[in-house]
C-alpha positions as CSV (number, residue, x, y, z in Angstrom):
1,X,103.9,186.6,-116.1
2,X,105.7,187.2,-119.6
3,X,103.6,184.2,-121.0
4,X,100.4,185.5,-120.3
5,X,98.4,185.4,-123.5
6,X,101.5,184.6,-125.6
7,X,101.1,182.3,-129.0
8,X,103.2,179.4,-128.4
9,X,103.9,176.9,-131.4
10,X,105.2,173.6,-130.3
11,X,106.7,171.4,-132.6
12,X,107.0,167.9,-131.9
13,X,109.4,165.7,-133.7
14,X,110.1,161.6,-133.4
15,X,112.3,161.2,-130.7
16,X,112.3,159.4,-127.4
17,X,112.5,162.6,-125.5
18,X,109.0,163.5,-127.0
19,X,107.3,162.8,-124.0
20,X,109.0,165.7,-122.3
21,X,107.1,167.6,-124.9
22,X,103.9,167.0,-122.5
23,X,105.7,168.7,-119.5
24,X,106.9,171.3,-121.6
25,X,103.1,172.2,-122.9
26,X,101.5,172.0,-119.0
27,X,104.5,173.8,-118.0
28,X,103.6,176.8,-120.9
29,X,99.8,176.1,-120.4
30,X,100.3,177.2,-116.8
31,X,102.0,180.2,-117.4
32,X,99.3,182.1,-119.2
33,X,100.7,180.6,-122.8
34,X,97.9,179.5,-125.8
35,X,99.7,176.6,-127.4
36,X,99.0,174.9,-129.8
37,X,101.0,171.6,-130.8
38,X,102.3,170.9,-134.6
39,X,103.7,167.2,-134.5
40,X,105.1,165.4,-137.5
41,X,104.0,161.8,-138.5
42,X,106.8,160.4,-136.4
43,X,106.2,162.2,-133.4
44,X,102.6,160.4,-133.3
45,X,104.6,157.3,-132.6
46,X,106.1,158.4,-129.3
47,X,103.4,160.5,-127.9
48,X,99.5,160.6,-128.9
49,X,97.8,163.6,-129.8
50,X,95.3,162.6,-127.9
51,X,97.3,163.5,-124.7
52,X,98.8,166.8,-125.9
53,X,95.6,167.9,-127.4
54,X,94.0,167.3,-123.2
55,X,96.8,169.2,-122.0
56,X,96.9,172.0,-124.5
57,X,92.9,172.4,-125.1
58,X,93.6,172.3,-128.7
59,X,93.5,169.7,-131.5
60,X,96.8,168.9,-132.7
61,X,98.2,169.2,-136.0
62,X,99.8,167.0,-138.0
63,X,98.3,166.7,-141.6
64,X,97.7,169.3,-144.2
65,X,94.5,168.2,-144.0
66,X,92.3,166.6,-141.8
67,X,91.0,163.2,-143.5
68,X,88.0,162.8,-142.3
69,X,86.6,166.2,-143.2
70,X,88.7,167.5,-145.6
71,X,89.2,170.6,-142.8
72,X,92.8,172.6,-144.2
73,X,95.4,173.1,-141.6
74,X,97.3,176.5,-142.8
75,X,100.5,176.7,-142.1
76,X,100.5,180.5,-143.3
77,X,98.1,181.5,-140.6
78,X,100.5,179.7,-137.4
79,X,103.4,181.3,-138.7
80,X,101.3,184.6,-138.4
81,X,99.6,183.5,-135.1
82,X,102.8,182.9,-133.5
83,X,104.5,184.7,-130.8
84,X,107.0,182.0,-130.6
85,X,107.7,178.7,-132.1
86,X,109.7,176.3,-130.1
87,X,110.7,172.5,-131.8
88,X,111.3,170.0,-128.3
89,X,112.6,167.5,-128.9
90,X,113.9,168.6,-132.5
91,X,115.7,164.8,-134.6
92,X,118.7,165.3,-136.3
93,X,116.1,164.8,-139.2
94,X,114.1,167.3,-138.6
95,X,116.7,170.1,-137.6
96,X,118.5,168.7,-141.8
97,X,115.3,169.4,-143.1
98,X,114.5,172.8,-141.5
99,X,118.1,173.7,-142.3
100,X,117.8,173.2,-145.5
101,X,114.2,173.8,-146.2
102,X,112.5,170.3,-147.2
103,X,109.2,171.4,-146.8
104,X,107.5,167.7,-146.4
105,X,105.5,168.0,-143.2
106,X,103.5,170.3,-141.6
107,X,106.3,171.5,-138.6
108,X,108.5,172.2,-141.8
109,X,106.1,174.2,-143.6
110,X,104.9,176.4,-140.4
111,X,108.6,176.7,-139.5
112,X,109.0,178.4,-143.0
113,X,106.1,180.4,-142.6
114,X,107.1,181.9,-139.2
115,X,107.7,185.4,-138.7
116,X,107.8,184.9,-135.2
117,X,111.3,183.8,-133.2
118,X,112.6,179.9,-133.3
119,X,113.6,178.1,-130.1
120,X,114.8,174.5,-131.3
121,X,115.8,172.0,-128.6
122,X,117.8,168.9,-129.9
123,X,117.8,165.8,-128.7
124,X,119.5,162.9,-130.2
125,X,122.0,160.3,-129.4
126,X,125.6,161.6,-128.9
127,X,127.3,160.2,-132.1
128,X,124.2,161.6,-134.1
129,X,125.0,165.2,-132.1
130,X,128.2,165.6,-132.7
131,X,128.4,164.5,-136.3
132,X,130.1,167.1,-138.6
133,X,126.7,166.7,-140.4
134,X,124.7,167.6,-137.6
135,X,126.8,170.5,-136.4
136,X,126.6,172.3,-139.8
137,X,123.0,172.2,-139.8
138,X,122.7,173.5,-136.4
139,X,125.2,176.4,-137.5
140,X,123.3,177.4,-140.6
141,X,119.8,177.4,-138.2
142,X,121.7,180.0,-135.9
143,X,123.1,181.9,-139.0
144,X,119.2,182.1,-139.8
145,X,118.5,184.0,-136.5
146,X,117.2,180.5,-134.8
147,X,117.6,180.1,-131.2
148,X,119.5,176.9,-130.3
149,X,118.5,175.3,-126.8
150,X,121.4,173.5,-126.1
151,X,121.7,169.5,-125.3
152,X,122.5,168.4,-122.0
153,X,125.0,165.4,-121.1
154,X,124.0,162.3,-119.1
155,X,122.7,159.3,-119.9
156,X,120.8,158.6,-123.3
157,X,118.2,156.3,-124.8
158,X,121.0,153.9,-126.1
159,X,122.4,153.8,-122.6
160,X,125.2,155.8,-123.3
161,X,126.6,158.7,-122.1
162,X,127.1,162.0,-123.5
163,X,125.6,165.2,-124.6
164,X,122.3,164.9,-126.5
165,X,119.8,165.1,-124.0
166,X,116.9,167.3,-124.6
167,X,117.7,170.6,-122.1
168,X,114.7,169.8,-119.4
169,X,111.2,171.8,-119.7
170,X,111.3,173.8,-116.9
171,X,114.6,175.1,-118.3
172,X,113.3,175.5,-121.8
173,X,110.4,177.7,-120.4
174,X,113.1,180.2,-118.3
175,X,114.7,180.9,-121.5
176,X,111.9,181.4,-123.5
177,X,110.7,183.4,-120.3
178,X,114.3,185.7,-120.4
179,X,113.6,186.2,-124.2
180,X,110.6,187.6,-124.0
181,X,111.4,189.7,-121.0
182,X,114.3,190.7,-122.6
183,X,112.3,192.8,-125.4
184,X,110.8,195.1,-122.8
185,X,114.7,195.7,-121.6
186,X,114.7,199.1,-123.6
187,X,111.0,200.1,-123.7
188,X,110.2,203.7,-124.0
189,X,114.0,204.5,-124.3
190,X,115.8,205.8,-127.1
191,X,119.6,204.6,-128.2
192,X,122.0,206.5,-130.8
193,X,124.3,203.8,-132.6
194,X,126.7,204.9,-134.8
195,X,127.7,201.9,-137.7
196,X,130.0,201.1,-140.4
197,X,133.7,203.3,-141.8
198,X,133.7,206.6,-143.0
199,X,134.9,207.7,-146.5
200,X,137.2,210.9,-146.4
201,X,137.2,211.9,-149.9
202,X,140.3,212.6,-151.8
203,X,139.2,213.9,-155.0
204,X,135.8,212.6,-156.8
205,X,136.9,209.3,-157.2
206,X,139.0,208.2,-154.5
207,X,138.9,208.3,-150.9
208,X,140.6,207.3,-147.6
209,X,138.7,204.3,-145.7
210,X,138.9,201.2,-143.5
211,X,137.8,197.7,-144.0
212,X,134.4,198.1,-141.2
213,X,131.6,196.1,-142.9
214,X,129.1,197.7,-140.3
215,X,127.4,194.6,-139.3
216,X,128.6,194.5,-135.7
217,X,126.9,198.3,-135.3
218,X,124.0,197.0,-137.3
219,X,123.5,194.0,-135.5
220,X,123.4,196.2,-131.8
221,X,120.5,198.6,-133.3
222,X,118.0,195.5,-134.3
223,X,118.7,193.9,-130.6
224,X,118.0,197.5,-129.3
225,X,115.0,197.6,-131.3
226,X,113.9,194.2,-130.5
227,X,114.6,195.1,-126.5
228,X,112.1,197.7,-127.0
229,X,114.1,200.8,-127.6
230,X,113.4,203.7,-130.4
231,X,116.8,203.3,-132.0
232,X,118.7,205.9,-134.4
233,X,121.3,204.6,-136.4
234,X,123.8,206.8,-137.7
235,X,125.3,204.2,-140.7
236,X,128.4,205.2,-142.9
237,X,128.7,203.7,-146.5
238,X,127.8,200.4,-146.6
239,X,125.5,197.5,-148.0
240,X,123.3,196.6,-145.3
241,X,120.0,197.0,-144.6
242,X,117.7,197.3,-141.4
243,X,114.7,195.4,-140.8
244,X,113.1,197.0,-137.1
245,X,110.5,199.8,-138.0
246,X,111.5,201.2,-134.9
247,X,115.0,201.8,-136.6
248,X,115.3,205.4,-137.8
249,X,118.3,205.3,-140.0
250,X,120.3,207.9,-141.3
251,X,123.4,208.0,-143.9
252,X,126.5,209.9,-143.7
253,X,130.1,209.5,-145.4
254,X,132.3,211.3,-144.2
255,X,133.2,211.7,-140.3
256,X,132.1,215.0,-140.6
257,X,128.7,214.1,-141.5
258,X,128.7,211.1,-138.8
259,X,130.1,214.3,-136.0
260,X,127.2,216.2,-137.2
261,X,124.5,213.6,-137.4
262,X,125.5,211.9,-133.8
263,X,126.2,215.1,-131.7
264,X,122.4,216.4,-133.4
265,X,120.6,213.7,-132.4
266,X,122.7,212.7,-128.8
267,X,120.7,215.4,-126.7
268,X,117.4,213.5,-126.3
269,X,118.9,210.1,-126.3
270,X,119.3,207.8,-123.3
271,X,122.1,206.0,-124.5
272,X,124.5,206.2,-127.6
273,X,126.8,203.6,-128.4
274,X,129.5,204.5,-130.8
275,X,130.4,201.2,-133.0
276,X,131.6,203.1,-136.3
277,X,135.2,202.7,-137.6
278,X,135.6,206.4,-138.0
279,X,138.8,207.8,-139.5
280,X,140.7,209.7,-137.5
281,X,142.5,211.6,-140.1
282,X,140.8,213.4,-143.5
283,X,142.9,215.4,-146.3
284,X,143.6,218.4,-145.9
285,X,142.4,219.5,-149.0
286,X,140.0,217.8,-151.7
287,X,140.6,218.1,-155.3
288,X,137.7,219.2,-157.0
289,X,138.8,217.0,-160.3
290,X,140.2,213.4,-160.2
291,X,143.9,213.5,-159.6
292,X,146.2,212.8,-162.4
293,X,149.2,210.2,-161.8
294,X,152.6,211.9,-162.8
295,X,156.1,210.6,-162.5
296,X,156.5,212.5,-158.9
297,X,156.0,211.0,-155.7
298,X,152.6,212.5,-153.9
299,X,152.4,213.3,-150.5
300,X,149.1,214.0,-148.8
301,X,149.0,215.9,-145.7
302,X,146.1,214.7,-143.4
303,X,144.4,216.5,-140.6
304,X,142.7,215.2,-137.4
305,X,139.0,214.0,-137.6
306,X,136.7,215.9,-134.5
307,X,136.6,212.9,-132.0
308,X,132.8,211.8,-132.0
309,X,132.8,209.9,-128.8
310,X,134.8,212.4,-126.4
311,X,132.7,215.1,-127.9
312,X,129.4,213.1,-126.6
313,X,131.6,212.6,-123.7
314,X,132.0,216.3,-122.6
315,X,128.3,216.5,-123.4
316,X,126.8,213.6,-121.2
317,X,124.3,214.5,-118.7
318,X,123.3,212.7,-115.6
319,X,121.5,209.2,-116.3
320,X,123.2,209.2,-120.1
321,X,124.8,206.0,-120.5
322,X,127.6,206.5,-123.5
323,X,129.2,202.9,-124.9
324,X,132.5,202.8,-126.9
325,X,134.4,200.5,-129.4
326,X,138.0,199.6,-129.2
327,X,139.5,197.3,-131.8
328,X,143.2,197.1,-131.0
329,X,146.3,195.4,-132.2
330,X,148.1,195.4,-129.2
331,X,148.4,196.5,-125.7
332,X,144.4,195.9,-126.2
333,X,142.9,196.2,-122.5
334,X,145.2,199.2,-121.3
335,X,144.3,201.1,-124.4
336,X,140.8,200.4,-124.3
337,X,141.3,201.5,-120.2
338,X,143.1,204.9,-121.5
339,X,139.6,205.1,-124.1
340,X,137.4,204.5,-121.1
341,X,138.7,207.3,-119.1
342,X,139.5,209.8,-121.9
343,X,136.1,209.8,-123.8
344,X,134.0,209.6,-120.4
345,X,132.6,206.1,-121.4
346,X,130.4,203.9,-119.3
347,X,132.0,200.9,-120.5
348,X,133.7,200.0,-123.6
349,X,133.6,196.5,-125.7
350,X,137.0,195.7,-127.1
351,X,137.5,193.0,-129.7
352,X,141.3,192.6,-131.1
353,X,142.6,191.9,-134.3
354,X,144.8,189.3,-133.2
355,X,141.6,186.8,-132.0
356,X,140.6,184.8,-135.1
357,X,137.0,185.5,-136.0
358,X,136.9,188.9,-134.6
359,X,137.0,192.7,-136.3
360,X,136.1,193.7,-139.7
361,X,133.9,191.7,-142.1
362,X,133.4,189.0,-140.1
363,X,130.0,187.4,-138.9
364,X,131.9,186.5,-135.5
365,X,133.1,188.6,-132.6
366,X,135.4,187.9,-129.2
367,X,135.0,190.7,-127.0
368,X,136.0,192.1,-124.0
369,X,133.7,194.8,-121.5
370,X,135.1,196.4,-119.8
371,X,133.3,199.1,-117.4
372,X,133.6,202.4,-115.6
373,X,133.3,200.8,-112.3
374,X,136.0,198.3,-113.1
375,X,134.0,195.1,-114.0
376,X,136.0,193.3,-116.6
377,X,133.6,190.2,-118.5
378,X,135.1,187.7,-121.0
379,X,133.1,186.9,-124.0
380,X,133.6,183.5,-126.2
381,X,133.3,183.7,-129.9
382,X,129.5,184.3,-131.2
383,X,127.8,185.6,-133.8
384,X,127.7,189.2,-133.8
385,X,124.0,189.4,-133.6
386,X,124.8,187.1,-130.3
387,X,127.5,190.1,-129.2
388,X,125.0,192.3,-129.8
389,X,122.4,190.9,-127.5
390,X,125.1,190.2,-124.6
391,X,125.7,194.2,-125.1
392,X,122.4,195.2,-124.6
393,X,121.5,193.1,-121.8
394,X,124.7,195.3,-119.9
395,X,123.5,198.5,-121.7
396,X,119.6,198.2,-120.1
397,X,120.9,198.1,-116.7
398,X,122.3,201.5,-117.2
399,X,119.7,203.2,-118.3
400,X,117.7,201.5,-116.3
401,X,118.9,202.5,-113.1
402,X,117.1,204.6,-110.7
């Protein structure tokens, strides 16, 4: 079972749907799970501790302190004790508060102490749900790297009907299942990314460049990592950074250097995939002092780039999997077929300039996979550490395959 001997922290907030929150705790229990319950004050009103504490073998939290004895609850050590936290039912109160970090309870406080993922299940009344309010608070908790459980429709405490219906526990315990199967996707397997533009230099001071920001590339080597995988990443100039220790990075500028680095390092790998903006063209010569503006017009004469990918391509051996990137402008999905076919991909994830919220700097990606074996899959928008996720979930069955 993936929830054998797993730290669950389950946060309990005042809502109707709190005594869901005791089906949710046997259902975890029963799995293999140590949980231990952290209610707010208002939680107490709609479900005792008394009951969750039976079911979970644990006295509840609620207080900073206990009263009687003075006894200190830290909220440091559950964030570090944590393998997962997951807030069912979460208010519209709570989810403002951990949005926005109002540290006045003890959830809040382990919530901001938690270095371990963050599953939060809403459940409110449909007005409350959909409020502008509500919605913005949700986005900045998945721009934090929260999970969101999403609402289900049907019928709600007021007797209305619409979405806001905690999702049901058995449901909440498959995903948090899936998550935590999902980081042993890429164990003892070792993925080449390539991230970022490349600089092709001009003189000392100016270069030729695109507008690639490198988080999409970025955001695939910390899912890789967190799926288990040793993961070099080949990054051209930019500002990010990497958090995974199991993240080897390595910094080029030019395309050059990223050829070098990625056709070095290729051999021993099980999968590459190659999400850089590389330029296809350099200069064909580089002045070795700044260039001076005159009257004349200048023309530079570019020459061709080695091609990364199709190199890796020719080099492939059996059981490689090899993963490109085409951002298009138009004729997008026969292009990125042409790609496919040319560079001896796997599959290929194509995003296109002409879907808002996709490409360059953006936190957002809408893209397209397409595969070898002719398996086309349709992406919504999502954060590009969501894309990055969906992308690795395709990539393990690859390598995995016997």
């Amino acid at each position: 079972m993936t929830l054998k001997g797993k730290h669950i922290v389950l946060g309990i907030t005042g809502s109707i749907a709190a005594y869901k929150a005791a089906y949710l705790l046997r259902a975890f229990v029963k799995k293999g799970a140590e949980v231990q319950v952290v209610m707010t004050p208002a939680g107490k009103e709609f479900i005792t501790p008394v009951t969750l504490s039976a079911l979970s073998g644990k006295p509840v939290v609620s207080e900073f302190f206990t009263a009687n004895d003075g006894t200190w609850h830290s909220h440091v050590d559950l964030g570090l004790w944590a393998d997962a936290m997951v807030v069912a039912p979460a208010t519209a109160s709570s989810i403002g508060k951990m949005a926005h970090g109002v540290a006045d309870n003890m959830l809040i406080t382990t919530y901001l102490s938690s270095k371990a993922p963050v599953f939060i299940a809403p459940a409110m009344d449909l007005d409350m749900y959909a409020h502008p309010t509500t919605q913005h608070n949700l986005d900045l908790l998945r721009s934090y790297g929260n999970h969101i459980i999403e609402p289900t429709s049907g019928e709600l405490a007021s007797h209305l009907e619409g979405k806001g219906r905690m999702e049901e526990p058995d449901r909440i315990v498959a995903i948090i299942e899936d998550f935590f199967a999902s980081r042993q996707a890429l164990a003892q397997k070792k993925v080449m990314i390539t991230a970022g533009p490349t600089y092709e230099k001009l003189d000392p001071v100016r270069f030729i460049g695109n507008y690639s920001s490198g988080k999409m590339g970025f955001a695939i080597a910390e899912a890789c990592a967190q799926a288990g995988a040793e993961v070099v990443l080949v990054a051209g100039p930019v500002e990010l950074k990497t958090t995974h220790p199991a993240i080897k990075r390595i910094d080029v500028e030019s395309a050059d250097e990223m050829y070098d680095a990625a056709v070095k390092n290729f051999a021993d790998c099980d999968a590459a995939i190659m999400c850089a903006a590389v330029a296809d063209y350099k200069p064909a010569v580089c002045c070795e002092k700044k260039m001076k503006r005159t009257a004349d017009d200048l023309t530079l004469q570019l020459v061709p780039n080695r091609d990364i990918a199709a190199e890796l391509g020719a080099k492939k051996r059996e059981g490689q999997c090899l993963v490109g990137f085409a951002l298009e402008t138009n004729d997008e999905e026969a292009n990125a077929h042409s790609k496919l076919a040319k560079k001896n991909l796997d599959f290929v994830v194509l995003n296109s300039l002409q879907n808002p919220g996709a490409g360059f700097r953006h936190d957002t990606n809408c893209v397209t996979i397409i595969e070898r074996n002719g398996n086309v899959t349709e992406y919504p928008c999502k954060l590009k550490r969501e894309v990055a996720v969906d992308i690795v979930k395709l990539l393990a069955q690859y390598v995995n395959r016997k």
